[in-house]
N, C-alpha and C positions, 0 to 999 in steps of 0.2 A: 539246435541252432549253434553257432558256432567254431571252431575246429575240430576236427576229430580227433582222440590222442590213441585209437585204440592199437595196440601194435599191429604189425602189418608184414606178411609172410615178404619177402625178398621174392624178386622179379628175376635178379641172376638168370635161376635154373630155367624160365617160364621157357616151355617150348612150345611146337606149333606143328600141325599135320594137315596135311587135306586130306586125311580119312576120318569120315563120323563118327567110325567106332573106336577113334583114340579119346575120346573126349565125354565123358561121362556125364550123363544127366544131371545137370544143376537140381541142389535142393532147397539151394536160397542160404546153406549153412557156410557155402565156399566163399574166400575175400573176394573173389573177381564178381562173384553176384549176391553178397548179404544185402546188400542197398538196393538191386531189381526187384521187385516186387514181380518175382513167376506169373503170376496166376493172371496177370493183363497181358504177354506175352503173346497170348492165343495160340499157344503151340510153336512159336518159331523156336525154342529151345530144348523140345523134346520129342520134335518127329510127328506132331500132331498137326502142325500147321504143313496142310497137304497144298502145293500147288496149285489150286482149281479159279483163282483172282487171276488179275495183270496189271499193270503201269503201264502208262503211254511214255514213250522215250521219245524227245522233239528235239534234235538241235541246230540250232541261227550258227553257225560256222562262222569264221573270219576268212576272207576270200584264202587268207594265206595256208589257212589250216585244212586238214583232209579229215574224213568222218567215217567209218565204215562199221558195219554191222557182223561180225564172226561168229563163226560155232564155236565150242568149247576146246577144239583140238587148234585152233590157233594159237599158234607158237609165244603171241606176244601175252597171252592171256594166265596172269599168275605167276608172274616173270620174278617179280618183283618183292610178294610177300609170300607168305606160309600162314592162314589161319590159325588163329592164338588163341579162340575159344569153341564152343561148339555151335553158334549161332554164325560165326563166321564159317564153318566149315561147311555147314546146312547151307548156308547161301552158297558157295563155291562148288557143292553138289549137286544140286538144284536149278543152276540159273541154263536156262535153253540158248539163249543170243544173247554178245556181248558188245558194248557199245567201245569201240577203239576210235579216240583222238591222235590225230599226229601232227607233231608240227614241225617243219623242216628244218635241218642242219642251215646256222646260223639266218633263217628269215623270223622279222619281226608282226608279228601280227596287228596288225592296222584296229581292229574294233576286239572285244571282251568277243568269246565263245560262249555261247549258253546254251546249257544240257536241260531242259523242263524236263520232269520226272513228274506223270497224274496219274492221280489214283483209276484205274477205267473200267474194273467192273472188281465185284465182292469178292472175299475168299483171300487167300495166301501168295504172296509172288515174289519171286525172288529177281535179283538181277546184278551185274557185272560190267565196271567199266573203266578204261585204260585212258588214262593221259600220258601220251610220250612225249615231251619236249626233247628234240635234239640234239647236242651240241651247240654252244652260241645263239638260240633261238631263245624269243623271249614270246610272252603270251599271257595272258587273262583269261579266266575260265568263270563262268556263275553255274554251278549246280543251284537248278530252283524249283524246291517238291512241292506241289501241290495235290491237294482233294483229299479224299477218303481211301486209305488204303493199309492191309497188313502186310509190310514188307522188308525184308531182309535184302543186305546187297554190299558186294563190297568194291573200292573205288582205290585202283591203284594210280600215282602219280609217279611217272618216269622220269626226271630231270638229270639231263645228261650233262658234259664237261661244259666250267661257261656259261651253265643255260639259267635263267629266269623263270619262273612261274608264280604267277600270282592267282589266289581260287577264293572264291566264296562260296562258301554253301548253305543255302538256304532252305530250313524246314520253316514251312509256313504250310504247313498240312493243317486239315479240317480239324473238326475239334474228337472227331472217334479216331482217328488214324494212330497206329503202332508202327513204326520204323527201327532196326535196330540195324546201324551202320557202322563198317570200318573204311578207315582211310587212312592208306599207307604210302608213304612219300619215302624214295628213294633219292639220293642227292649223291649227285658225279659234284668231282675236283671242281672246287669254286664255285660249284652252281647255287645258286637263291633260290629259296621255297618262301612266298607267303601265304600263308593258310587263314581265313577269316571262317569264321563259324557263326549263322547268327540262326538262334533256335526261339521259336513262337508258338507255333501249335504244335495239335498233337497229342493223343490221350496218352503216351508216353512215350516218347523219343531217349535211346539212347547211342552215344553215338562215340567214336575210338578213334581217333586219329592217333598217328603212329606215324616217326622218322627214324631211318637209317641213313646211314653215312656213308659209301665205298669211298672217296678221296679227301685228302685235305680241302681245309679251304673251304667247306661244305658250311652255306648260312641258313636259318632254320628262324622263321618267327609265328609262331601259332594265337592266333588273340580269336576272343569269341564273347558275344553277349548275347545272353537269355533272360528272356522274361515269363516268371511261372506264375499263374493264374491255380484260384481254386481246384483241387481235384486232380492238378496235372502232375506227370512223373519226370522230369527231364535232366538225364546224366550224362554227363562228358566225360570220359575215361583217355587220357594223355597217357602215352607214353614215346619219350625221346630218347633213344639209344645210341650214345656217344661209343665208338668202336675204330673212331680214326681219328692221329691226331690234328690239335689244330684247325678246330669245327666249332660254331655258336649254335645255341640257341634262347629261345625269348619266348614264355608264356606269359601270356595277360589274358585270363577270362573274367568277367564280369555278368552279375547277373543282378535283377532283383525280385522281387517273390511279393505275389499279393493273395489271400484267401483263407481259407481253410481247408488246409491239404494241401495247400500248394509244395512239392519237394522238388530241393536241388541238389541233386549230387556234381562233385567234381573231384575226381582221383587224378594227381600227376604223378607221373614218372617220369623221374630222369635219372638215368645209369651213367654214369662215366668210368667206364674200365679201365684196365692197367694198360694199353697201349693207346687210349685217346689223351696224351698229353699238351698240353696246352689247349685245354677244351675251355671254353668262356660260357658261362648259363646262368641263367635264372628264372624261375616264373611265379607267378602270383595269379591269386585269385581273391576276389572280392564278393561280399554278399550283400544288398541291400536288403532288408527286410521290412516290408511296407505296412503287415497288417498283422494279428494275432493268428494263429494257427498255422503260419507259415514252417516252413523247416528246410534249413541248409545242412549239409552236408560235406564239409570242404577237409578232402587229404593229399596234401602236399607230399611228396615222397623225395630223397635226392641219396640216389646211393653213388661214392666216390671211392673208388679203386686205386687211385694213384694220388701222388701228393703235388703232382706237377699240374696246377692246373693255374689259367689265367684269372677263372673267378667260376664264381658257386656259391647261388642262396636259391631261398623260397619263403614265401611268406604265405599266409592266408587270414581273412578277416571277416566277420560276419557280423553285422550290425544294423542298427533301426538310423534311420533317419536324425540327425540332427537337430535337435529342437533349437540350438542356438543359430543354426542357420535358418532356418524356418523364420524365428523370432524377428530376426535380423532385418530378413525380407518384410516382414506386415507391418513393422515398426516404418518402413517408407512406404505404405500404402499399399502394397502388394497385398490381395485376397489368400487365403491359408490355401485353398487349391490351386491358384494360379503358383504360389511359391512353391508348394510340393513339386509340383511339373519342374519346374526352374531347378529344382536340386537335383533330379532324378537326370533330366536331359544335360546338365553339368556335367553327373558320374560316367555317363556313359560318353561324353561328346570328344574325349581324346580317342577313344575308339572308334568311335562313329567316323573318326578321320581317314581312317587305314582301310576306308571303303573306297576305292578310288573310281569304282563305277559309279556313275551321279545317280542314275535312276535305282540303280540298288540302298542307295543312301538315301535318299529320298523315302524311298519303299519301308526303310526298316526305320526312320525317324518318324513317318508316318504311324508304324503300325504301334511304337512306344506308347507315342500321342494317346493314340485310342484305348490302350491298355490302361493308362492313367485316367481318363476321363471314364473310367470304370470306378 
């Protein structure tokens, strides 16, 4: 429990292939996977997890947005990132059809897009898919996974000059399901990324978001909250790659843990190299810790290449509940479970704010709810 102080290899050199055989079998001893726990993986990591499952891919479009379904040789497909591990490259190898969003040079999209992603039948499946915002275009997107499934996939986000993008994505997978996703955001001169993450089920979810910069002006806010239950694995691995100047960004993840076995990991990275000057950042992570056997996992990383920068921190915190706040509350008649709830939906509820879809906020204050009344 937590922070972690162990030292930690440099990100600098990390490169990236979409060939499998650059990428050498994880042994669980390497920094990008001492914290995965291999052997629940079911083979997405070492060529074992064969093809033979699928997802259902459904998406509610916004009149203004276009939808299409591509083969692998589409141009717009992989545009954007280069696979950074070997569970990313297996998905990139792998995936048969790929789901491309687009949304037109400066039109504003009237309702949120929503991608459902279900578990539809047994076995391994991989999958692919493209959000392009255009120019001046602005847009809402809900990635929302549902059922039982082993699945690997990875989700690139195009945001072009000027342009908006707001995303949530939601793992609210059954309670067997393994998921091991990246998601990489690219960001044109002046364009806005919000990135929300809220992660729930799942016998172990782990999941990569990942920004780049091509122009100034580039704004970047990544926030996410998980709640981990007995038994569960679930890790967020950040990394924000400052590479132009005069670019922000903003992590806030939050989580809190209740069981035995319950683990949280969360790795950030943020790079600011020698020509990203006047880069402005910082992120944090927090851990609440509800019950004994629990375990967080929290490493903040911030490597800074140039001395010109507008600002630069990170913090991390991992801690039990409050007994003066608790106190505080029963001492005005509030019951010891009704207050727990009360502190809990406190910590998370500036978060819960930057949900700006109602029924997704709803969904994920709801599902708290019930995590607590456990």
């Amino acid at each position: 429990m937590g922070l972690d102080s162990k030292p930690r290899a440099a990100t600098l050199d990390a490169t990236g292939s979409y060939d499998l055989a650059d990428f050498p079998v994880p042994t669980g001893r390497e920094e990008e996977w001492r914290f995965t726990p291999l052997s629940r993986l079911r083979g997405l990591h070492d060529g074992g997890a064969v093809a033979t499952g699928g997802v259902l891919v459904e998406v509610d479009a916004a009149p203004e947005v276009s939808v299409e379904t591509v083969g692998r040789d589409d141009p717009r497909v992989g545009r954007s990132f280069v696979p950074a591990d070997r569970v990313s490259a297996q998905a990139y190898a792998s995936f048969e059809k790929a789901t491309v969003v687009t949304v037109p040079k400066e039109a504003v999209a009237s309702r949120p897009t929503v991608i459902t992603v279900r578990g539809a039948q047994p076995g391994a499946a991989y999958g692919h898919t493209v959000v392009a915002v255009e120019p001046m275009a602005e847009a809402v997107v809900v990635l929302d996974h549902q059922g039982s499934a082993t699945y690997a996939d990875n989700v690139e986000f195009v945001v072009g000059d000027g342009a908006a993008l707001k995303v949530v994505s939601l793992q609210d997978w059954a309670a067997d399901a393994v998921h091991v996703s990246h998601h990489h955001a690219r960001l044109g001169r002046d364009a806005t990324f919000r990135g929300f993450v809220v992660t729930l089920g799942g016998d172990l979810v782990r999941l990569s978001p990942s920004v780049a910069y091509t122009g100034r002006g580039g704004d970047a806010d990544l926030s996410g909250l998980y709640f981990v239950d007995a038994g569960q694995h679930l890790e967020h691995r950040l990394l924000v790659d400052h590479t132009v100047p005069d670019c922000r960004s903003n992590v806030d993840y939050r989580g809190a843990l209740q069981g035995d076995g319950a683990h949280a990991v969360w790795i950030g990275d943020v790079i600011i190299r020698v020509e990203a000057t006047g880069t402005d950042t910082y992120e944090l992570n927090r851990n609440l810790i509800l019950t004994d056997g629990a375990r967080a996992d929290s490493v903040p990383n911030l490597e800074i290449l140039t001395g010109e920068v507008a600002g630069a921190g990170h913090a991390s915190a991992s801690g039990r509940l409050d007994d003066e706040h608790i106190f505080y509350l029963q001492a005005r008649g509030i019951p010891a479970d009704e207050a727990r709830r009360l502190v809990v939906r406190g910590y998370f509820a500036q978060l819960l704010e930057k949900i700006e879809v109602p029924e997704i906020r709803d969904r994920v204050l709801a599902a708290v709810e019930a995590e607590l009344a456990r």
